[in-house]
C-alpha positions as CSV (number, residue, x, y, z in Angstrom):
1,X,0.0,0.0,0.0
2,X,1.3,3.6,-0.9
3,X,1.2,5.6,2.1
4,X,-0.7,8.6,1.4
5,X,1.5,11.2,3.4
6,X,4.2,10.2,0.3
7,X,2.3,11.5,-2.5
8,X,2.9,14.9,-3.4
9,X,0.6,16.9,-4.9
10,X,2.4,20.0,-5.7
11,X,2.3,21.1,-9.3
12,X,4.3,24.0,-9.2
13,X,6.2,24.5,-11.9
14,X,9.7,24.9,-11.3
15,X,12.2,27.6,-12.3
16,X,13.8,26.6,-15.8
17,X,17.4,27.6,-16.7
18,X,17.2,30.4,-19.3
19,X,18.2,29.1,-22.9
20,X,20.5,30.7,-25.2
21,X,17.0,31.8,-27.4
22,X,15.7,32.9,-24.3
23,X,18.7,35.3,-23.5
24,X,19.4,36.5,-27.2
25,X,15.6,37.8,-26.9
26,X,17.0,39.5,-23.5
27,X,19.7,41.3,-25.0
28,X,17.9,42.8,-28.0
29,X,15.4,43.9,-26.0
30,X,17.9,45.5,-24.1
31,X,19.6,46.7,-26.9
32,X,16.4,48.2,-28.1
33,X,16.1,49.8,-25.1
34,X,19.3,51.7,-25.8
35,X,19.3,52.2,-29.7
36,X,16.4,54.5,-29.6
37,X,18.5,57.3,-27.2
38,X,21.7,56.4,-29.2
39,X,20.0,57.0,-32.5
40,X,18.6,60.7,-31.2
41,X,22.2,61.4,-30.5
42,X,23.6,60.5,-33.5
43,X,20.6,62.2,-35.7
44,X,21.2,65.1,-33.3
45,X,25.3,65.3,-34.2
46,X,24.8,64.9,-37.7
47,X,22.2,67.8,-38.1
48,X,23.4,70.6,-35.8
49,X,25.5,72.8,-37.1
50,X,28.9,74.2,-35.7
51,X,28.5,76.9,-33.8
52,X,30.8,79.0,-31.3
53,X,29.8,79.1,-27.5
54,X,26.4,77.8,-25.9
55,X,23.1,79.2,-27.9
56,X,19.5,78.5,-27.3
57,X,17.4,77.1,-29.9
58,X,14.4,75.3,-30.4
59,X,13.9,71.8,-31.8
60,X,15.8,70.9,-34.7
61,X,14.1,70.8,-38.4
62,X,15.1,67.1,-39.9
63,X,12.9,67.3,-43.1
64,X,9.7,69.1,-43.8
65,X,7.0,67.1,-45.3
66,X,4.7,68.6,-48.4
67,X,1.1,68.2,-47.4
68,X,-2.3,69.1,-49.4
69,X,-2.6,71.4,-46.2
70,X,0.7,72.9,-45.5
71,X,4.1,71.7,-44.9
72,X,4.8,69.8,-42.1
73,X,8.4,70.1,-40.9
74,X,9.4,66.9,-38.6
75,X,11.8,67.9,-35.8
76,X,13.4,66.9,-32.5
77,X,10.1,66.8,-30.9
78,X,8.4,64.4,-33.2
79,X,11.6,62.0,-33.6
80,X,12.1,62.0,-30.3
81,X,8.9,61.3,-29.2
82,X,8.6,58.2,-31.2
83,X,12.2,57.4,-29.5
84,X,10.9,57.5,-26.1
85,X,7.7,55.0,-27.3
86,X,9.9,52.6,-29.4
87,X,11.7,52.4,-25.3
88,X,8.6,52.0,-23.8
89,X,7.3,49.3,-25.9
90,X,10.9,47.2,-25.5
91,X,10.7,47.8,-21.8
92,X,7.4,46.4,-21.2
93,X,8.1,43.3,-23.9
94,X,11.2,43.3,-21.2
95,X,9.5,42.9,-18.3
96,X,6.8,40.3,-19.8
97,X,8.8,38.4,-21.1
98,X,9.1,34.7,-19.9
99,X,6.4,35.5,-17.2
100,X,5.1,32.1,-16.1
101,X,2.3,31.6,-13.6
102,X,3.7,30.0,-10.4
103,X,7.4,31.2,-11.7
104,X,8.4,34.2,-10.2
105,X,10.9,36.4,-11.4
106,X,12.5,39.8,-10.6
107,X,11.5,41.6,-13.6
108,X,7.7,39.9,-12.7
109,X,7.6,41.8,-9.3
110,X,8.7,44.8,-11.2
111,X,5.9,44.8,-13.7
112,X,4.1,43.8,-11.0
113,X,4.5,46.4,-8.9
114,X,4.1,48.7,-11.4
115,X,0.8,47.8,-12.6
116,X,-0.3,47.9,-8.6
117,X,1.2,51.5,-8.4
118,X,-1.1,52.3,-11.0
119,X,-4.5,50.6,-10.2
120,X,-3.5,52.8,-6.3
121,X,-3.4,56.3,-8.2
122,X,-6.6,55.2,-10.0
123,X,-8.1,53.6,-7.0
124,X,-7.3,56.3,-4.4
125,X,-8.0,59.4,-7.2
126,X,-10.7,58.2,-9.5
127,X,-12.5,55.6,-7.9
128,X,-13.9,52.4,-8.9
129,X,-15.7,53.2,-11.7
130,X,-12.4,54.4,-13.4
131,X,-10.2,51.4,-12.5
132,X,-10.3,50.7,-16.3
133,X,-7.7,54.1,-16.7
134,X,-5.0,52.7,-14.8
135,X,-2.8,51.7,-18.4
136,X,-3.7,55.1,-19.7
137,X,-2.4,57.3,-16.5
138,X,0.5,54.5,-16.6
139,X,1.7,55.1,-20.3
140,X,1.0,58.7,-19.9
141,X,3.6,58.8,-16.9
142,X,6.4,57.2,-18.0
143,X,6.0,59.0,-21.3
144,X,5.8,62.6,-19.7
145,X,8.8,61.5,-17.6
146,X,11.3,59.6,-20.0
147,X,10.2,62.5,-22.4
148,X,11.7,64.9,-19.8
149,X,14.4,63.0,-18.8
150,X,15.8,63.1,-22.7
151,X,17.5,66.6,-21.6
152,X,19.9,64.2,-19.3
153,X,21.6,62.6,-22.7
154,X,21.6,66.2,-24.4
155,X,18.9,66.1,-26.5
156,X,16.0,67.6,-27.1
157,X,13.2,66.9,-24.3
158,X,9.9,66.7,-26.2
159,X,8.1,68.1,-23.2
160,X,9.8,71.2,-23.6
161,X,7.8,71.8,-27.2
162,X,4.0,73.4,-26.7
163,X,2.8,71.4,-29.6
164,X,3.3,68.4,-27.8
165,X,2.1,68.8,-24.3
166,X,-0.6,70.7,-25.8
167,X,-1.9,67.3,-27.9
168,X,-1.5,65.5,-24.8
169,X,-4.1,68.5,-22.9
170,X,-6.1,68.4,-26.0
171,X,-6.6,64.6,-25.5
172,X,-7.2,65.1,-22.1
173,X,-9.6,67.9,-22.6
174,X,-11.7,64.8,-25.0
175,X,-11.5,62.9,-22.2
176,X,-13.5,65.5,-19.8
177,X,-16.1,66.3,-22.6
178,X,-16.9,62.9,-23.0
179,X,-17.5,61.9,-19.0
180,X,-19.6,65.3,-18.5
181,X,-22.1,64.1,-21.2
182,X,-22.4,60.6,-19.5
183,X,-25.8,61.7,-19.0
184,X,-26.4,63.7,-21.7
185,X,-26.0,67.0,-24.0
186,X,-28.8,68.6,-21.8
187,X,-27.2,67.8,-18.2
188,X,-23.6,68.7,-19.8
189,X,-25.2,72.3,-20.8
190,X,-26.9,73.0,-17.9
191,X,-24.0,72.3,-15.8
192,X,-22.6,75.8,-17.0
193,X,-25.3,77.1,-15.2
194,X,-24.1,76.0,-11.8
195,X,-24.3,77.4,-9.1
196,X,-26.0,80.3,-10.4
197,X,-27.1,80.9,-14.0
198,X,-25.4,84.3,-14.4
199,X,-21.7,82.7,-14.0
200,X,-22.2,80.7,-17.3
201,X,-20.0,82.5,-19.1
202,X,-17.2,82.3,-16.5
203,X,-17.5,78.2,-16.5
204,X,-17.6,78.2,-20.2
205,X,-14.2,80.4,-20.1
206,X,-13.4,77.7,-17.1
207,X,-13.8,74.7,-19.5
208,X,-11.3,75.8,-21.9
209,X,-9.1,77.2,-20.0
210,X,-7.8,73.9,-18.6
211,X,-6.5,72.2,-21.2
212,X,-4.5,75.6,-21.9
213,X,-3.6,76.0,-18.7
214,X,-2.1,71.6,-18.5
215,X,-0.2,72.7,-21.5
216,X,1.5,75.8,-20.6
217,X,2.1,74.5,-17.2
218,X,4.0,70.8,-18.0
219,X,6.1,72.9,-21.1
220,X,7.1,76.0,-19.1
221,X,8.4,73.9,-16.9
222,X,10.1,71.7,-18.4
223,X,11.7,74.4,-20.8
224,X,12.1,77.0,-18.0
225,X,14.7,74.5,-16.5
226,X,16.6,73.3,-20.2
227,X,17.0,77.6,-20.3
228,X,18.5,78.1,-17.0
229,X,20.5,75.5,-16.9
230,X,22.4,76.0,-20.2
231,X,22.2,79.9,-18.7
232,X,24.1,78.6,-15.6
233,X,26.8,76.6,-17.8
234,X,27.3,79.9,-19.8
235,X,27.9,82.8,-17.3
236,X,29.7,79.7,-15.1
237,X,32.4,79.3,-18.7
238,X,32.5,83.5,-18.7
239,X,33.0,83.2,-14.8
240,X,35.7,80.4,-15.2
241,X,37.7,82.7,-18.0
242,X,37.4,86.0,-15.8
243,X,39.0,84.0,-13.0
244,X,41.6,82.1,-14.5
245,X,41.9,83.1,-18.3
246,X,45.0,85.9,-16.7
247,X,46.7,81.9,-15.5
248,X,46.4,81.1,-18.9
249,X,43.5,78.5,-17.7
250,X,41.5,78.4,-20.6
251,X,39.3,75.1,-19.3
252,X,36.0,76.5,-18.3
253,X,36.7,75.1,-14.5
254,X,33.9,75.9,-13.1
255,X,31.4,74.3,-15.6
256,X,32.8,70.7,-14.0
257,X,30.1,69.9,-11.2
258,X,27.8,73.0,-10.5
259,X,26.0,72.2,-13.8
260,X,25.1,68.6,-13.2
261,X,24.2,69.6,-9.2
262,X,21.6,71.8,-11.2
263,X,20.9,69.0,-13.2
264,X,19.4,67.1,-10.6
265,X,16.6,69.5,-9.8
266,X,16.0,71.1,-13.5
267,X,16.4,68.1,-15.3
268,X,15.6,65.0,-13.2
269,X,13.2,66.2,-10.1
270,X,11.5,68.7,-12.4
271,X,10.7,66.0,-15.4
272,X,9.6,63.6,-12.6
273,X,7.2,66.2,-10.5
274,X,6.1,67.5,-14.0
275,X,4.9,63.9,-14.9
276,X,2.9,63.3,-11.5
277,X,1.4,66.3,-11.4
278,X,0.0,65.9,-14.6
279,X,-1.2,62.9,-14.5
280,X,-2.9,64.0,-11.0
281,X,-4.0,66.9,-12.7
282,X,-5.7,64.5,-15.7
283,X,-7.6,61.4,-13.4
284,X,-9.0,64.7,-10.9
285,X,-10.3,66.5,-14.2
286,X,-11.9,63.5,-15.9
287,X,-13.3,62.0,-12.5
288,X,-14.2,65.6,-11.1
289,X,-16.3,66.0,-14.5
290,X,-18.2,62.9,-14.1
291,X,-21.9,63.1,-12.6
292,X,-22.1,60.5,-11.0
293,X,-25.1,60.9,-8.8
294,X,-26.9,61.6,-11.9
295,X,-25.7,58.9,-14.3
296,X,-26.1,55.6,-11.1
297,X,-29.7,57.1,-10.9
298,X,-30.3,56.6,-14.5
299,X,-28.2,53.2,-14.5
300,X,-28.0,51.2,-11.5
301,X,-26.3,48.5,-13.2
302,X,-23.3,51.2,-13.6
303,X,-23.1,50.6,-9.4
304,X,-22.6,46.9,-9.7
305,X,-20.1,47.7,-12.3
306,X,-18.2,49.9,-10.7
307,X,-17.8,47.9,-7.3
C-alpha cells in the first residue's frame, strides 16, 4: 500500500534555466532599449551645425513634409517622441517576457508592482468606476517622464515643445467632454449654469481654460529648466575665464560639477514632478467631470459595475 502522506501533490512549476533563445531575446530587448537614445544622438550630431559658445534654440528641423494642407516640418520633438515610445514598448516586452504563472521572477515583481502603483493612483483618485484608466495614467507617466528626462543625454526633451504637451491636454480635454455628457448634452449644458445661472460664461471660459492652462504649465516647466540651466553653464564658462583666463587657464573650471548639481533638480526632479502632477491633474479633471449621482440614478447597473 502507498502511504498517502508520500504523494505529493504540488504542481508547481519549477524555475527553468534560461536558454540561449531565451537570452538573445533579452539582450535585444535590451539593446532596443538603448538604440532609440543612441540614435537621437547621433541624428542630433549629424544635423546641428557648428556653432561657437552655448546658444538657445528650439527643436531641430530634420525634413519638412509637403502636405495638401501645408508643410509639415518633422523635428526633434516628433523624432524624439517616437524614440521615447519605441523604449517603452521594448521595456514592457522586457518585463513580460518569460512571465510564467507560479514562476516568479525579478522583472515579474517589477511589472508587477508597477501595474499595482497604478491601479493605487486610479483607485485612491478616481474611484472604482475608473479602474479601467489605470494603463492610460501608466503610459501617460512614463511618457511625460522619459520624455523629460531626454534633456539628461543632451537632447531635445519633447516636453519642452508646446505642440506636444498641448496634444496631450487636447486629448485630455476629449476625455472630460466625454465623462460630462455621461448623462447627456442637456445635463452637460446646464452644468454651465451652476451654481448660479449668471456665471455661465465664467464656467464656459473655465472649460477651456484647462487644457491651456495643462499645457502651458508641463512645457514651461520643463523648458524654463533646459534655459536656466544651459544659462548657468554659460555665465559659469564666462565666470571660469574671468577668474583664470589671466593663469592662462583656458578650461571653463567651473562648468565641471555646479551644472550637473543643477541638473538634478532642473532636469531629473523637475521632469519627474512635472509627470505626476500631470497625470494627477488628468484622473482629478476626468473624474471631477463625471456626474455620477446623476448617471447611477439613470443606471444602477453602472453601481454593480463599478464595485
Amino acid at each position: 500500500m502507498t502511504n498517502d502522506k508520500d504523494i505529493t501533490t504540488d504542481t508547481k512549476p519549477e524555475a527553468v534555466k534560461p536558454s540561449a533563445g531565451f537570452k538573445a531575446v533579452d539582450a535585444l530587448l535590451i539593446l532596443m532599449m538603448i538604440l532609440p537614445t543612441a540614435a537621437g544622438i547621433a541624428l542630433k550630431v549629424l544635423f546641428t551645425p557648428q556653432s561657437q559658445g552655448i546658444e538657445i534654440k528650439g527643436a531641430l528641423i530634420y525634413f519638412t513634409l509637403n502636405t495638401p494642407v501645408q508643410p509639415l516640418p518633422i523635428g526633434e520633438s516628433q523624432v524624439n517622441s517616437w524614440l521615447v515610445m519605441l523604449t517603452v514598448t521594448a521595456l514592457a516586452l522586457f518585463l513580460t517576457h518569460g512571465i510564467r504563472a507560479g514562476v516568479p521572477t525579478k522583472r515579474q515583481y517589477a511589472a508587477e508592482w508597477i501595474v499595482e502603483k497604478c491601479e493605487g493612483l486610479i483607485g485612491e483618485n478616481m474611484g472604482a468606476y475608473f479602474k479601467g484608466f489605470a494603463p492610460f495614467i501608466g503610459a501617460m507617466l512614463i511618457l511625460s517622464a522619459l520624455s523629460s528626462l531626454m534633456s539628461l543625454t543632451g537632447l531635445f526633451p519633447p516636453t519642452s515643445d508646446l505642440n506636444t504637451v498641448a496634444g496631450w491636454a487636447i486629448l485630455v480635454f476629449i476625455l472630460i467632454t466625454y465623462y460630462k455628457m455621461k448623462c447627456g448634452p442637456v445635463v452637460y449644458l446646464k452644468s454651465f449654469g451652476e451654481p448660479v445661472k449668471f456665471l455661465a460664461p465664467l464656467n464656459i471660459i473655465s472649460e477651456f481654460a484647462t487644457p491651456v492652462s495643462m499645457a502651458f504649465r508641463h512645457y514651461g516647466n520643463i523648458l524654463s529648466g533646459t534655459v536656466i540651466s544651459v544659462l548657468v553653464a554659460a555665465g559659469l564658462g564666462g565666470l571660469s575665464e574671468s577668474l583664470f583666463g589671466s593663469f592662462g587657464q583656458t578650461f571653463p573650471i567651473l562648468r565641471v560639477g555646479i551644472p550637473a548639481v543643477l541638473s538634478i533638480y532642473f532636469d531629473l526632479f523637475s521632469g519627474l514632478l512635472q509627470a505626476y502632477i500631470f497625470a494627477m491633474l488628468t484622473m482629478l479633471y476626468v473624474s471631477g467631470a463625471f456626474p455620477a449621482e446623476e448617471f447611477f440614478r439613470r443606471h444602477p447597473e453602472g453601481i454593480r459595475n463599478a464595485e
